[in-house]
py3Dmol code that shows the C-alpha trace and the ligand (Angstrom):
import py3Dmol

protein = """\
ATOM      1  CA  UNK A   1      96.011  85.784  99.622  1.00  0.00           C
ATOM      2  CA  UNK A   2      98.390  84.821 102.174  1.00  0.00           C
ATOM      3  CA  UNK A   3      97.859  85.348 105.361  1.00  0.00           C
ATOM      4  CA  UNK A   4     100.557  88.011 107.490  1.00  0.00           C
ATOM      5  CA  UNK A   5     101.868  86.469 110.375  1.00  0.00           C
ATOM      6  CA  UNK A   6     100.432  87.932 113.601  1.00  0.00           C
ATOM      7  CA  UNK A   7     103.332  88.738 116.114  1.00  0.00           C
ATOM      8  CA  UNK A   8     102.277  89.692 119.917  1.00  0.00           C
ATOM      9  CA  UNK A   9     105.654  89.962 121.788  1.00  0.00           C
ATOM     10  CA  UNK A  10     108.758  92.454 121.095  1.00  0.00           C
ATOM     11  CA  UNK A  11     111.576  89.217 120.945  1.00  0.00           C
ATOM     12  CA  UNK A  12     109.507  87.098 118.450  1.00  0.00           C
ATOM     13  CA  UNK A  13     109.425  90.199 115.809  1.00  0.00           C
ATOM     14  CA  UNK A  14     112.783  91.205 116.167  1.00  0.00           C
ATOM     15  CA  UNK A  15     113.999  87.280 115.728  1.00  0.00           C
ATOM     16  CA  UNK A  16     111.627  87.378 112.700  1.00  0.00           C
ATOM     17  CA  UNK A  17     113.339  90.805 111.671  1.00  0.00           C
ATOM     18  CA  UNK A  18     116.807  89.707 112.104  1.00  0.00           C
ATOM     19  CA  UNK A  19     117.638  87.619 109.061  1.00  0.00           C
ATOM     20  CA  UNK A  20     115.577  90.249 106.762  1.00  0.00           C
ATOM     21  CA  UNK A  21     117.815  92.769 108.276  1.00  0.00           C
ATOM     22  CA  UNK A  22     121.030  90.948 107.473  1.00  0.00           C
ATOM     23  CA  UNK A  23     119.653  90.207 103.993  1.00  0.00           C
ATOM     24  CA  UNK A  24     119.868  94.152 103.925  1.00  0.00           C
ATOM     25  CA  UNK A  25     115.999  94.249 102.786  1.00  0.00           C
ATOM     26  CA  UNK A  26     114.125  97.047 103.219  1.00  0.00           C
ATOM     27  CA  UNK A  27     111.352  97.106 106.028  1.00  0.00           C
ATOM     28  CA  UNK A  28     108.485  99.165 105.769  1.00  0.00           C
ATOM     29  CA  UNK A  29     106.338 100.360 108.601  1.00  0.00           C
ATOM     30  CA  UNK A  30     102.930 101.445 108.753  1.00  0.00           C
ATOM     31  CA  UNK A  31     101.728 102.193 112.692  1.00  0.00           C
ATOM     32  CA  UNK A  32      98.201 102.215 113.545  1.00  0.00           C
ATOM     33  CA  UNK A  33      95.792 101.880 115.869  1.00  0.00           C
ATOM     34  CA  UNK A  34      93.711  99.271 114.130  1.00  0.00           C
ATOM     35  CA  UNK A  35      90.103  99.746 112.573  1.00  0.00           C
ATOM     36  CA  UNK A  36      91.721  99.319 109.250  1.00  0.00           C
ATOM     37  CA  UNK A  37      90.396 101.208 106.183  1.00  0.00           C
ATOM     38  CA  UNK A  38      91.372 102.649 103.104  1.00  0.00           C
ATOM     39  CA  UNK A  39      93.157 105.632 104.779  1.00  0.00           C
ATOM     40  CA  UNK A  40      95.256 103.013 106.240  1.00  0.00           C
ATOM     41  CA  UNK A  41      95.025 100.990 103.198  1.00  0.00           C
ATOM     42  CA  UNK A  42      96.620 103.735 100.665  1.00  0.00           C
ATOM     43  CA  UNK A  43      99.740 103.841 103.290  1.00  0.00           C
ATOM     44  CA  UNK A  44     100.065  99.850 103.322  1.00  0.00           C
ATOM     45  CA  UNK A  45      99.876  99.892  99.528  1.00  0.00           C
ATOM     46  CA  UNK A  46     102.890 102.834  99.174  1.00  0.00           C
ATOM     47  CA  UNK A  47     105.134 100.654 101.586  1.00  0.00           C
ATOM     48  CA  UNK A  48     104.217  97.546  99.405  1.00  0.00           C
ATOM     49  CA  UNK A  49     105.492  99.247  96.408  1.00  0.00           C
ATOM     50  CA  UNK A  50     108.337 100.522  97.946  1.00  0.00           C
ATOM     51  CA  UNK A  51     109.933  97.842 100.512  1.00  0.00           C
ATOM     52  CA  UNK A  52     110.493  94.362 100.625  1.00  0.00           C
ATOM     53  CA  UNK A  53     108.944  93.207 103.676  1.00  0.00           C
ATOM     54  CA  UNK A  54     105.707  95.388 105.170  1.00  0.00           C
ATOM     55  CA  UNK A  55     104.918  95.667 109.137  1.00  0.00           C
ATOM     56  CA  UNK A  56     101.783  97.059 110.258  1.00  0.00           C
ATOM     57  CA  UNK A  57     101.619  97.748 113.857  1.00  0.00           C
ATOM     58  CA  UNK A  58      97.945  97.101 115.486  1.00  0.00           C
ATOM     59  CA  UNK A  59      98.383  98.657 118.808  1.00  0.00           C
ATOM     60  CA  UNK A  60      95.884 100.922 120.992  1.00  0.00           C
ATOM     61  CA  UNK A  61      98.199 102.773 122.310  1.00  0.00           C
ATOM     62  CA  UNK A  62      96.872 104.213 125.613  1.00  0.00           C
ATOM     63  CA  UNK A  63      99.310 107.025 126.456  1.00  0.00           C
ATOM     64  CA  UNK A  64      97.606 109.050 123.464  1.00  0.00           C
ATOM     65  CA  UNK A  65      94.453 109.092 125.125  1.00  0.00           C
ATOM     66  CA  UNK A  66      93.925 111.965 127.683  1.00  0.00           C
ATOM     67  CA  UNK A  67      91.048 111.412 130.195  1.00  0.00           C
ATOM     68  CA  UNK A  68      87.801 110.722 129.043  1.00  0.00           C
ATOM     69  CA  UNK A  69      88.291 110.529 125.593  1.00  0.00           C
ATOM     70  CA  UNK A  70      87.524 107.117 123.045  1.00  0.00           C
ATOM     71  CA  UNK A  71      90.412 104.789 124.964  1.00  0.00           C
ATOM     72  CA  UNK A  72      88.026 102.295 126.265  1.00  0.00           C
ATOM     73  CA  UNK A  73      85.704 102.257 123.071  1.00  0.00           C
ATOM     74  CA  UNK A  74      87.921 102.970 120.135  1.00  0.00           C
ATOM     75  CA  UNK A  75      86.970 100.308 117.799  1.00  0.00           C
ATOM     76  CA  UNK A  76      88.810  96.914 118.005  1.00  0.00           C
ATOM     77  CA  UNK A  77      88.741  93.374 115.722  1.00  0.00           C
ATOM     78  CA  UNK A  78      92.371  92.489 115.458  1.00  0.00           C
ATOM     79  CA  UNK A  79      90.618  89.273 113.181  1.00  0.00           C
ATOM     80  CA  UNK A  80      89.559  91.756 110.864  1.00  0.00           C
ATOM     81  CA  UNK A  81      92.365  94.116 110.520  1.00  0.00           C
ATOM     82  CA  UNK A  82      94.598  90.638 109.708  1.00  0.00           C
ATOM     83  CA  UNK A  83      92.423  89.355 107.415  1.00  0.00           C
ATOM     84  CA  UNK A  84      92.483  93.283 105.236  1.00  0.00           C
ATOM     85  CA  UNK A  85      96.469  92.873 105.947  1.00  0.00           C
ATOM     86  CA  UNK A  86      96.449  89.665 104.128  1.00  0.00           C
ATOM     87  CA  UNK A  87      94.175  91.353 100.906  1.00  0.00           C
ATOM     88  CA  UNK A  88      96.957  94.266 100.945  1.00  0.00           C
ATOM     89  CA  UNK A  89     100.024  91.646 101.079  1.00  0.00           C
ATOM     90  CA  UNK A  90     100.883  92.594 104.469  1.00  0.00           C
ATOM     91  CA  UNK A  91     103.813  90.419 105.862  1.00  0.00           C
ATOM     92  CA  UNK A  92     103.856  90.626 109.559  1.00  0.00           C
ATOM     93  CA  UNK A  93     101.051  92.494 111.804  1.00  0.00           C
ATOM     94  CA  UNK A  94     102.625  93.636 115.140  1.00  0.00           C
ATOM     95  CA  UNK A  95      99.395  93.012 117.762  1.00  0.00           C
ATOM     96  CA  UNK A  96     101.556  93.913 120.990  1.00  0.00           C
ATOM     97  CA  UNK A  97      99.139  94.079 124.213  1.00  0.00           C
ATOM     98  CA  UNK A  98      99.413  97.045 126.646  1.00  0.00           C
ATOM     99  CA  UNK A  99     101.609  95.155 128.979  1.00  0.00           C
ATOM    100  CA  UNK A 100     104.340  93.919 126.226  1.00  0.00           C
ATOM    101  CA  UNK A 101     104.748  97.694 125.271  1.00  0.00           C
ATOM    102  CA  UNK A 102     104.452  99.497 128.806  1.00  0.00           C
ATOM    103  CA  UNK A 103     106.449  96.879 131.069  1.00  0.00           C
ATOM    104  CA  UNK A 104     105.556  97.403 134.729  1.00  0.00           C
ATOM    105  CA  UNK A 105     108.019 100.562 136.291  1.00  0.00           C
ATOM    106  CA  UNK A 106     107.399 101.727 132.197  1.00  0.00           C
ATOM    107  CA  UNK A 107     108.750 105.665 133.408  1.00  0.00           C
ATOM    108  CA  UNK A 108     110.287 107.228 129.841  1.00  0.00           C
ATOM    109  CA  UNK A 109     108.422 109.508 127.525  1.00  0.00           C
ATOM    110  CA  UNK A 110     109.936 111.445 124.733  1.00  0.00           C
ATOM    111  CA  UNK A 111     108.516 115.074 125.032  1.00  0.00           C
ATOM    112  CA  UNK A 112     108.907 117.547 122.585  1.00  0.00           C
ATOM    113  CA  UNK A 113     109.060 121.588 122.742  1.00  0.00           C
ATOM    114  CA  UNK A 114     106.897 123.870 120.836  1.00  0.00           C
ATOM    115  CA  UNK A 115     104.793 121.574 117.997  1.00  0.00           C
ATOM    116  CA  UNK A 116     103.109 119.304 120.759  1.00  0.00           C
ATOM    117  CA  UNK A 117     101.319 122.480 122.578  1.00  0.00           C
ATOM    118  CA  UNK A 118      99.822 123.561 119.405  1.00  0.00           C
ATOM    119  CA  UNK A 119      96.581 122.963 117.520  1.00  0.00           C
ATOM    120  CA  UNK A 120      95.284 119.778 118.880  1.00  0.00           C
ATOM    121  CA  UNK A 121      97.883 119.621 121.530  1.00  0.00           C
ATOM    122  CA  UNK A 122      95.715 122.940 122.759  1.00  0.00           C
ATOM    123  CA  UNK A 123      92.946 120.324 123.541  1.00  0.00           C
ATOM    124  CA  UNK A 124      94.701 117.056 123.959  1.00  0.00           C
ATOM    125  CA  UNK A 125      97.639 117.930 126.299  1.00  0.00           C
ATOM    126  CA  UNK A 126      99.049 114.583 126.763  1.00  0.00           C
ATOM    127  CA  UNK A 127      98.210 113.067 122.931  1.00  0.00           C
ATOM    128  CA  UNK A 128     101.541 114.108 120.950  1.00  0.00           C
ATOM    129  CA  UNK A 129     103.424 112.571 124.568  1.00  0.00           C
ATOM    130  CA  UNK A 130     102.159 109.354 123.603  1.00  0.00           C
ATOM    131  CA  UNK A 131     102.369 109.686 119.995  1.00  0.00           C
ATOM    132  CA  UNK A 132     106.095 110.690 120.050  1.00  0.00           C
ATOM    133  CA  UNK A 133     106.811 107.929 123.103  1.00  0.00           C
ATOM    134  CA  UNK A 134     104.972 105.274 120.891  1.00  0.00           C
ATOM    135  CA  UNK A 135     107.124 105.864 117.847  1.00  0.00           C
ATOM    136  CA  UNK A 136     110.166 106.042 118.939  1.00  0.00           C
ATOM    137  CA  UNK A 137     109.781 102.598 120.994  1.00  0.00           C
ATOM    138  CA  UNK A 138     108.066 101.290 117.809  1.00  0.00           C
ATOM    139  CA  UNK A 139     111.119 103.258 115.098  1.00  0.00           C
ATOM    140  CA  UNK A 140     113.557 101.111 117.861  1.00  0.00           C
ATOM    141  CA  UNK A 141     111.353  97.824 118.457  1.00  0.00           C
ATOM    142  CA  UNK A 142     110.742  97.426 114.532  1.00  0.00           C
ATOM    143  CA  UNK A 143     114.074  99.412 112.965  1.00  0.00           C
ATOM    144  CA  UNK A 144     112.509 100.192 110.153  1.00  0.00           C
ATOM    145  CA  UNK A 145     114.117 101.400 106.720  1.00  0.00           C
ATOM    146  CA  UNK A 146     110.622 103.470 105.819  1.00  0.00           C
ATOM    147  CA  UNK A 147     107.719 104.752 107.635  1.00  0.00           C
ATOM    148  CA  UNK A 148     104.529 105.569 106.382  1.00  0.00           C
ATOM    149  CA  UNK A 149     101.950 108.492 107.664  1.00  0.00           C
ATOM    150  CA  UNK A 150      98.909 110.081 106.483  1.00  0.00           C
ATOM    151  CA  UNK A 151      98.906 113.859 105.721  1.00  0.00           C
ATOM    152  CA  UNK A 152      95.170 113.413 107.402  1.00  0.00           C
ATOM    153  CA  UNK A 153      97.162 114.152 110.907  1.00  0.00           C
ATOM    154  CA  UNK A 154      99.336 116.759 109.335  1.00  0.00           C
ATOM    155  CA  UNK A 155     100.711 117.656 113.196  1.00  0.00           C
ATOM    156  CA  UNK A 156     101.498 114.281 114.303  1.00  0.00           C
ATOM    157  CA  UNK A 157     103.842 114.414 110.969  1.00  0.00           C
ATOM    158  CA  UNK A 158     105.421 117.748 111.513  1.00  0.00           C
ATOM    159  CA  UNK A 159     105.549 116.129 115.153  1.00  0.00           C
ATOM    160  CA  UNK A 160     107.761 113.019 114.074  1.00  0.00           C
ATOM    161  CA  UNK A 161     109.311 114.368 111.078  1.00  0.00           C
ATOM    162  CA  UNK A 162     111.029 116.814 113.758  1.00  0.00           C
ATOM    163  CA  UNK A 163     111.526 113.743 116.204  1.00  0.00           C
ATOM    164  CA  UNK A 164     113.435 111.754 113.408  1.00  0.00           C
ATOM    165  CA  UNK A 165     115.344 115.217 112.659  1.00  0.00           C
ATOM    166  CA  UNK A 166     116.082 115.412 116.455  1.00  0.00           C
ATOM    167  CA  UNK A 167     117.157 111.931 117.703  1.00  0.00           C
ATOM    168  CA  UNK A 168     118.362 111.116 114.627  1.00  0.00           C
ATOM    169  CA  UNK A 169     116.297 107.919 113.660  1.00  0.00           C
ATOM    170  CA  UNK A 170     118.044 106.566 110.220  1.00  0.00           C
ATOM    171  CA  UNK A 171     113.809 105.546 109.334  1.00  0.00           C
ATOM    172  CA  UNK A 172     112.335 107.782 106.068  1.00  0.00           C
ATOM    173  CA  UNK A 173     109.244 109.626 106.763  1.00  0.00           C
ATOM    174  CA  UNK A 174     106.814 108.999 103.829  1.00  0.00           C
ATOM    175  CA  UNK A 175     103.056 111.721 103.989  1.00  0.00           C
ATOM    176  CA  UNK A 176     100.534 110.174 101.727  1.00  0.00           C
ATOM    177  CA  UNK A 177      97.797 112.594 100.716  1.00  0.00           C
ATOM    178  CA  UNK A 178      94.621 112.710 102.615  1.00  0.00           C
ATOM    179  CA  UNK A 179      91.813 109.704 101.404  1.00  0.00           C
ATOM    180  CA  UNK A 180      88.672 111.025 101.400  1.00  0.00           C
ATOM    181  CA  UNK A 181      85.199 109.496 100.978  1.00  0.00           C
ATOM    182  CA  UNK A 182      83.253 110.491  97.438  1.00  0.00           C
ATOM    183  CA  UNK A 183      81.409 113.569  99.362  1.00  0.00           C
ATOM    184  CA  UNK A 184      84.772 114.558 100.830  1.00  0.00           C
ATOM    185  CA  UNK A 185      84.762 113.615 104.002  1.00  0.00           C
ATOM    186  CA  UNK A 186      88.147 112.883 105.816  1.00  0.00           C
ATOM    187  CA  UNK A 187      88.207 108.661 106.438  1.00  0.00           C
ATOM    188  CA  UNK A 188      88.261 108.186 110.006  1.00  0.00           C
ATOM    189  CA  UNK A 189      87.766 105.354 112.419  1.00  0.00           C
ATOM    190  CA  UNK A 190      85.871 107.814 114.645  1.00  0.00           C
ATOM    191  CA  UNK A 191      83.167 108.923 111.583  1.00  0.00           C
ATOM    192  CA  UNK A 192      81.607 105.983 112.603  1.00  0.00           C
ATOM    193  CA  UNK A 193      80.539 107.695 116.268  1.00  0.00           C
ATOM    194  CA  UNK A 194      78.873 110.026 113.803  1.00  0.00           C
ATOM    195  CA  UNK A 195      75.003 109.847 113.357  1.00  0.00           C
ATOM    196  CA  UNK A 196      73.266 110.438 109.779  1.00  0.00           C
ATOM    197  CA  UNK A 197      72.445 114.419 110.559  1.00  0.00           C
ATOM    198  CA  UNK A 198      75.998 114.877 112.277  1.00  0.00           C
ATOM    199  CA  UNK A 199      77.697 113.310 109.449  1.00  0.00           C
ATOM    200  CA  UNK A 200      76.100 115.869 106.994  1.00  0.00           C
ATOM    201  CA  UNK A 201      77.107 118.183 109.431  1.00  0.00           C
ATOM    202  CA  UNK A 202      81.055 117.141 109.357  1.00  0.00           C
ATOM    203  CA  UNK A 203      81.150 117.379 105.502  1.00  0.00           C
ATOM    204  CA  UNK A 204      81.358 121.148 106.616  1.00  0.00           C
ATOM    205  CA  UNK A 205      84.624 120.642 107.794  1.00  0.00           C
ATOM    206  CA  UNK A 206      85.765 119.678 104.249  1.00  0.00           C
ATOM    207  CA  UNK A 207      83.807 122.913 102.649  1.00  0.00           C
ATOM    208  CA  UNK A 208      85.795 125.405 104.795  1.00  0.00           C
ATOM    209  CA  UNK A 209      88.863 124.221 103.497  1.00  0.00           C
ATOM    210  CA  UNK A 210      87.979 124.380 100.201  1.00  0.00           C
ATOM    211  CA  UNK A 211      86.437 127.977 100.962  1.00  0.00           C
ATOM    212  CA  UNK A 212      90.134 128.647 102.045  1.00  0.00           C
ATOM    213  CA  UNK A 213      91.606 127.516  98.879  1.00  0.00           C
ATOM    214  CA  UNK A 214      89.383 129.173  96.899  1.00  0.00           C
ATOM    215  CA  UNK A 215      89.884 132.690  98.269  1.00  0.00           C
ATOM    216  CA  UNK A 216      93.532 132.451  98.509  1.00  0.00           C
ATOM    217  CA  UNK A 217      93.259 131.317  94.912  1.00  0.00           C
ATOM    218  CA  UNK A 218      91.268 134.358  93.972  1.00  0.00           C
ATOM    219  CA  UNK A 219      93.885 136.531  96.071  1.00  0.00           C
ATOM    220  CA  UNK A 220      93.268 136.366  99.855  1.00  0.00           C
ATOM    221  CA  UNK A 221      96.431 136.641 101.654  1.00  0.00           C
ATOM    222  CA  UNK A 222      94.705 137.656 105.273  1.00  0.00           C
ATOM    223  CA  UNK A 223      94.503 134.726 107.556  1.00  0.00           C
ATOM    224  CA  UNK A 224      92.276 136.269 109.774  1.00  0.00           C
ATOM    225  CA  UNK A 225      89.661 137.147 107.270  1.00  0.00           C
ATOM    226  CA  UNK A 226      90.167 133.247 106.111  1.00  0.00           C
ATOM    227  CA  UNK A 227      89.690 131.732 109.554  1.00  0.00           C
ATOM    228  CA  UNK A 228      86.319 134.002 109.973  1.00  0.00           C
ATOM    229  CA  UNK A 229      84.635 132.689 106.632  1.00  0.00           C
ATOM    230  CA  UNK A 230      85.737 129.299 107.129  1.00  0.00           C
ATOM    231  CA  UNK A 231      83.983 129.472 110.801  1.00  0.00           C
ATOM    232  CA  UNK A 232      80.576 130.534 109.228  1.00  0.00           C
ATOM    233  CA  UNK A 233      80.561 127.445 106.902  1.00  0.00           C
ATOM    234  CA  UNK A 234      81.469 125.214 109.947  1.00  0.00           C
ATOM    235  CA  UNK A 235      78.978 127.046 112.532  1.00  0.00           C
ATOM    236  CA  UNK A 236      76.120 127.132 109.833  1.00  0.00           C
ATOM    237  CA  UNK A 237      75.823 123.143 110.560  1.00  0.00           C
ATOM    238  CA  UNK A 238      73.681 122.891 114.225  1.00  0.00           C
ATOM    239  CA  UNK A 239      75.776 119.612 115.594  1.00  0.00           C
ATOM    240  CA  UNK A 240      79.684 121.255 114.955  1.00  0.00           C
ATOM    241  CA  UNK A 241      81.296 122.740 117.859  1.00  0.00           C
ATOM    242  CA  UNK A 242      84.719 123.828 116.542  1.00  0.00           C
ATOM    243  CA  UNK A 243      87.705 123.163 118.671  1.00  0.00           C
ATOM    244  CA  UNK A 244      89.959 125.143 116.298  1.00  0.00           C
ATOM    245  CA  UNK A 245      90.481 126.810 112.578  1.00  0.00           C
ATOM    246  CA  UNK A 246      94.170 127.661 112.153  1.00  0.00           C
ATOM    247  CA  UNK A 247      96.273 128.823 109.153  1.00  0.00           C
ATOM    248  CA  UNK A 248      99.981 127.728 110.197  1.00  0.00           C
ATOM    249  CA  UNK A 249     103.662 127.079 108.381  1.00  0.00           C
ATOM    250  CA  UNK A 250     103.176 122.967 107.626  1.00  0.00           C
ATOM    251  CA  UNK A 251     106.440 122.178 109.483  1.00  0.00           C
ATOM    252  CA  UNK A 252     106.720 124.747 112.756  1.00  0.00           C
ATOM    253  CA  UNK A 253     103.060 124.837 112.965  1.00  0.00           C
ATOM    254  CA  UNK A 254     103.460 128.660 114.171  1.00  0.00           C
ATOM    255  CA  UNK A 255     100.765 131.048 112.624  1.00  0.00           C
ATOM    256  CA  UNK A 256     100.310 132.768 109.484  1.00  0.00           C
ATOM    257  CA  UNK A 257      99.116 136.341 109.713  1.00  0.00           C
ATOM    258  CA  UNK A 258      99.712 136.770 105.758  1.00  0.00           C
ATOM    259  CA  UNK A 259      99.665 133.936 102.814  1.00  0.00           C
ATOM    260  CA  UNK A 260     103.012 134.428 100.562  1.00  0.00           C
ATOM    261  CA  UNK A 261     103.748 130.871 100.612  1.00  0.00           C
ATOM    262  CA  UNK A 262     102.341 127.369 100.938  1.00  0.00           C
ATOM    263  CA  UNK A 263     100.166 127.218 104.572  1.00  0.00           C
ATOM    264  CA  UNK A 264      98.585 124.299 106.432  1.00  0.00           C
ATOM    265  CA  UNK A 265      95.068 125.090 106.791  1.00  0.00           C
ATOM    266  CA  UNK A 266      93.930 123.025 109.821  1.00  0.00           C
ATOM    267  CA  UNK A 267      90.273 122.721 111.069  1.00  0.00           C
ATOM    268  CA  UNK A 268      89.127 120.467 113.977  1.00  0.00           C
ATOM    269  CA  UNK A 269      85.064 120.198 115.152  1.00  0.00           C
ATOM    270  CA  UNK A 270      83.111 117.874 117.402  1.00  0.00           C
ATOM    271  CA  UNK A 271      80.079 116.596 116.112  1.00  0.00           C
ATOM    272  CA  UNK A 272      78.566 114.424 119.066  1.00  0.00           C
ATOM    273  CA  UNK A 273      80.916 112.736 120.455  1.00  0.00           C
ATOM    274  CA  UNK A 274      82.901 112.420 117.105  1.00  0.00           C
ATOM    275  CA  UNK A 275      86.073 114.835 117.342  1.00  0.00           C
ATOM    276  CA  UNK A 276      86.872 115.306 113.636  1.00  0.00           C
ATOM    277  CA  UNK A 277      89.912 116.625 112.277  1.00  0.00           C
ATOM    278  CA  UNK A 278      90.969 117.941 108.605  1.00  0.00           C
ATOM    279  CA  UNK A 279      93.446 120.011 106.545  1.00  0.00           C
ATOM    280  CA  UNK A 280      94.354 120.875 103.219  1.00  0.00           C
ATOM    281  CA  UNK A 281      97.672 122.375 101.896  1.00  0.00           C
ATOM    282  CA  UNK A 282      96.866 125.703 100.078  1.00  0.00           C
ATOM    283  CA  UNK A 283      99.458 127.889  97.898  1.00  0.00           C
ATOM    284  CA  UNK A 284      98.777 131.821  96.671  1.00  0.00           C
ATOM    285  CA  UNK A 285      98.470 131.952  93.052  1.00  0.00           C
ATOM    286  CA  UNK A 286     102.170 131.593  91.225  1.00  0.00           C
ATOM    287  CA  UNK A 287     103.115 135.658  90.831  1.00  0.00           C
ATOM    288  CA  UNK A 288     103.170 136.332  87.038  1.00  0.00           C
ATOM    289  CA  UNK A 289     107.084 136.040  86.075  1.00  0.00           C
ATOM    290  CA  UNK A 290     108.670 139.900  85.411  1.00  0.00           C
TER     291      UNK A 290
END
"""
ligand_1 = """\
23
AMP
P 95.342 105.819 113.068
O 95.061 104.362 113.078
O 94.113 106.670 113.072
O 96.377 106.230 114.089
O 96.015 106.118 111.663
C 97.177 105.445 111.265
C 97.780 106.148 110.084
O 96.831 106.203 109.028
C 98.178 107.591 110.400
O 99.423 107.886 109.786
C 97.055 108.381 109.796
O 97.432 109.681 109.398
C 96.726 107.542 108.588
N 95.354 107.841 108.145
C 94.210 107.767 108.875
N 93.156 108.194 108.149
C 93.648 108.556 106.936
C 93.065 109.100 105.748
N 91.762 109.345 105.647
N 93.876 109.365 104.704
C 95.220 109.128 104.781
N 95.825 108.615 105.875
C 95.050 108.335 106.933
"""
view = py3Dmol.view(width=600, height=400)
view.addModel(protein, "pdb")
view.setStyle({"model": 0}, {"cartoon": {"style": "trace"}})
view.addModel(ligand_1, "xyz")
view.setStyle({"model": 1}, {"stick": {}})
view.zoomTo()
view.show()
């Protein structure tokens, strides 16, 4: 088990980067915001399989935070995180600190129409603005080949698959399903705000979507009559206050009135302080063929 090598500073992991780069190896990267687990775990394993050297970025980034959310508590033990990285054959974790990534006069963001306003941008105005400002310094700090996202945040990757599509980053976007724990719940580094009553409650989140996949299955095509039903499993808990229930195209995020194709089925809930977010990918039944 050896260990990754820890970088802190911008220079150091591009020197490091350099004679990889001229080797023409491929460079996977997996960004995070530490608390490792085995959401992050089943991304770190795909870019092992699939590139020659793996970067995980372990970065906090604070321009995702809006006021008064997790910033100053959101879980951190860089020890740890390096120590799974080495189990997972991690070759270099990128531990940047605030100031090596947002350099005093730091005045650029990368903004983006349409996608950020929706769903959880409704709630979280200035999250995707950080998101989209982090990976793009991180797509140009690290150059990957690959990067590597988990179809748990299914906006933030209809968010930088559009970026990439935009600026034109050269980096693959890889979506790797959804890892769930036995009872179903979403993995998250914020379940653990959740207490024993409210994390009963947030398995709710995981039976409306499956309520949604089973009535389009049996033929409901009316998103409205979806979003109702899947509110009653969600408000049946006493602890869930739902931010939103949406039925959306996966890659504009607009809404769906009427399900003839594949929809993203998007739920977010606060339980406590825990804000808790889950989808699922649902298709109508295949039409019998004439
Ligand atoms: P985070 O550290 O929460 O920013 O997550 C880093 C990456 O791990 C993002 O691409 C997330 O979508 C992904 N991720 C987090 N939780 C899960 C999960 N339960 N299943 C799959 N991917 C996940």
């Amino acid at each position: 088990m050896e260990r990754p090598i820890v970088i802190e500073t911008v220079s150091t992991l591009q020197e490091r980067l350099a004679p990889e780069r001229a080797a023409r190896r491929s460079i996977g990267l997996v960004p995070t915001l530490g608390d490792l687990h085995e959401g992050h775990f089943s991304l770190i394993r795909r870019a092992r399989a699939e590139c020659d050297v793996v970067v995980v970025s372990d970065f906090v980034n604070p321009t995702q935070f809006g006021e008064g959310e997790d910033y100053q508590h959101y879980p951190r033990d860089l020890e740890r995180d390096v120590q799974l990285c080495a189990r997972e054959g991690v070759d270099i974790v990128f531990a940047p600190s605030h100031q090596e990534i947002y350099r005093e006069g730091f005045a650029t963001y990368v903004v983006q129409e349409r996608l950020m306003e929706k769903l959880c941008g409704a709630s979280r105005p200035a999250h995707f603005r950080g998101v989209t400002t982090i990976v793009a310094k991180l797509f140009n700090i690290v150059q990957p080949t690959a990067s590597y996202w988990g179809q748990k945040d299914a906006q933030q990757v209809a968010v930088i698959k559009r970026m990439v599509a935009d600026l034109n980053f050269a980096i693959k976007v890889v979506v790797c399903p959804i890892v769930r724990e036995t009872d179903g719940l979403a993995i998250s580094s914020r379940n653990r705000y959740l207490n024993s009553d409210q994390r009963q409650d947030a398995l709710s989140l995981y039976r409306s979507l499956n309520k949604a996949r089973e009535l389009v299955a049996s033929g409901e095509t009316n998103s409205l009559r979806l979003c109702r039903q899947m509110r009653e499993v969600i408000e049946r808990t006493p602890s869930a206050k739902i931010d939103y229930v949406a039925i959306v195209h996966s890659e504009t995020l607009e809404d769906v009135d009427n399900i003839d194709r594949e929809v993203l089925v998007a739920v977010a809930a606060r339980f406590g302080r825990a804000r808790l977010i889950d989808n699922m990918l649902v298709s109508p039944p295949a039409k019998p063929r004439k």
